[in-house]
N, C-alpha and C positions, 0 to 999 in steps of 0.2 A: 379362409375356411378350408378345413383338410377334406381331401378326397380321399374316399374310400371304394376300393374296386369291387364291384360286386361278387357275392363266393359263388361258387362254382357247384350246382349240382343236377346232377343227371336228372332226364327229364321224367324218370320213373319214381324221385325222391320222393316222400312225405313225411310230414314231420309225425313223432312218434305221437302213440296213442296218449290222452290224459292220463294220469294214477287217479284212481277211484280210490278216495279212505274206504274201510270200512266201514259200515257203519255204528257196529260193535263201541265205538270210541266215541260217540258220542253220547253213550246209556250213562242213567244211574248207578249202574251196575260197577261200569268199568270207573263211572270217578271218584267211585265208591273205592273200588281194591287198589286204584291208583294211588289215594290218599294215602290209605291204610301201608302201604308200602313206604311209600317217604315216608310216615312217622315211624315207621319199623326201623329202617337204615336212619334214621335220624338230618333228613333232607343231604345224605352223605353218599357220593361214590361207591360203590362198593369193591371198584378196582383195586384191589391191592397194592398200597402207594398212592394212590390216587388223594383223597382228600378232599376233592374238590365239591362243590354246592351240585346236590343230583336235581335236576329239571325233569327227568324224564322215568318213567316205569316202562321197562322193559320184558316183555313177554323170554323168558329162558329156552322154549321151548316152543316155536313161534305156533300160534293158531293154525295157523296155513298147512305148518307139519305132525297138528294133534295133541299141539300144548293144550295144557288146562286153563281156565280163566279163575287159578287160587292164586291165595298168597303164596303158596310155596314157589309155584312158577314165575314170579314178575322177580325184579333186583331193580336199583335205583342207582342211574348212570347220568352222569356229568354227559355235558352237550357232545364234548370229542369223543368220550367213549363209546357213547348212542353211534353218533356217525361212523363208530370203524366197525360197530356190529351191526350193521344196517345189513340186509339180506339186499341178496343180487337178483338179476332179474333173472335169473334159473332157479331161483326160492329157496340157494343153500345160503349159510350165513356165515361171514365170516368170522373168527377167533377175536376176544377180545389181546391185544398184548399186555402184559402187564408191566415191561419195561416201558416207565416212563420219561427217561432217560433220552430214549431216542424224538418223544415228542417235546423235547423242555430247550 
């Protein structure tokens, strides 16, 4: 059996707080304009280059910073693209890239 040494943290550590969803995301509302969006993009990326099966509705303009809950706000992103536009915990969000190149 492997040993594993226990890690190491000051006696002040604690583990970070839960993320609370919204609760915005579990309405009629939203699985409503979520739909409407994949069948918009046609269950498609809308990366440019990209291609790939969209899983996810993505707010353009996020809630948090006074987006809208329309269609023109949401786009429909494959799971690596969701992840690289995922907002930080300072609530700015990062660029999607559009060279796919460096992901392939």
């Amino acid at each position: 059996m492997a040993f594993r040494a226990k890690q190491f943290r000051p006696p002040q550590w604690r583990p970070p707080a839960p993320k609370i969803a919204d609760s915005y995301y579990s309405t009629p509302q939203w699985r409503t304009l979520r739909a409407a969006c994949l069948v918009r993009d046609n269950h498609t990326c809308v990366v440019a280059g990209c291609g790939k099966r969209a899983i996810v509705a993505d707010h353009i303009v996020s809630r948090a910073g006074g987006g809208a809950d329309s269609i023109t706000n949401v786009r429909s992103l494959c799971r690596l693209h969701d992840n690289q536009a995922r907002e930080r915990s300072d609530g700015t969000r990062r660029e999607l890239e559009n060279d796919l190149a460096k992901w392939l």
